[in-house]
N, C-alpha and C positions, 0 to 999 in steps of 0.2 A: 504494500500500500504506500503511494506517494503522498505525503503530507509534507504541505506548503509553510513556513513560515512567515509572517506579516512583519518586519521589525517598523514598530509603531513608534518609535523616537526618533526623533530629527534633530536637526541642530536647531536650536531656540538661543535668542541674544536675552539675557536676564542684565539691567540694570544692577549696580553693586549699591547700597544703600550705608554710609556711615552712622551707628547710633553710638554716640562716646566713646571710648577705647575699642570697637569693634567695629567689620567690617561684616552686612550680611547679605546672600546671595537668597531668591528664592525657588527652589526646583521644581520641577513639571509635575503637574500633577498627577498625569499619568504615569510615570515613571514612579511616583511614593504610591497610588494605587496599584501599579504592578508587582511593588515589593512588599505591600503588605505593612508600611511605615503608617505608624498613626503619633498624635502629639503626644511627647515627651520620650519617644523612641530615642535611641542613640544613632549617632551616624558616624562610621571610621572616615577622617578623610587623611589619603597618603598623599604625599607629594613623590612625583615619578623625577629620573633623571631626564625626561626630555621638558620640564616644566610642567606638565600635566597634571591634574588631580585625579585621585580615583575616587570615587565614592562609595558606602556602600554599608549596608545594616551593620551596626555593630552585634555581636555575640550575643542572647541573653543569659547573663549568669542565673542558676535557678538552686536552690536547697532541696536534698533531699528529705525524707524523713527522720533519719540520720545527724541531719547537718551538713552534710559536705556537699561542698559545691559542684556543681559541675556547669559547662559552659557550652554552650549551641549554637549554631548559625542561626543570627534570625530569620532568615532567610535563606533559602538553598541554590535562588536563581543567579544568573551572571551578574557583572557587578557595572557600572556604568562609567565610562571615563570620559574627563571633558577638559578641552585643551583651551 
């Protein structure tokens, strides 16, 4: 069976907006609906050696019954880069 993929992101220009010591960008919606990102989620952002950012769910840490920790992708999907 042939199954088609759709890649539903494009390139989008986001304004950077200054509020006090910080600088903040904001992401597609589509893309925090593809990932499953809701408010107060964490976000990794790496810096690449060509300048690039990568983005991408942070881990959630979870306790077991136990106590000990253990740690998960928030997400399992690909991760999104934007130069």
């Amino acid at each position: 069976m042939l199954v088609m993929v759709i890649n539903i992101f494009k390139v989008v220009t986001r304004k950077i907006q200054k509020v006090r010591y910080s600088y903040l960008v904001s992401l597609p919606v589509e893309w925090i609906k593809h990932k499953g990102i809701g408010k107060s989620d964490s976000l990794n952002i790496e810096m690449q050696t060509d300048d690039s950012l990568k983005i991408f769910p942070a881990p959630v840490t979870r306790q077991d019954e136990k106590g000990a920790e253990s740690s998960t992708p928030a997400n399992k999907k690909e991760v999104l880069a934007c130069r």
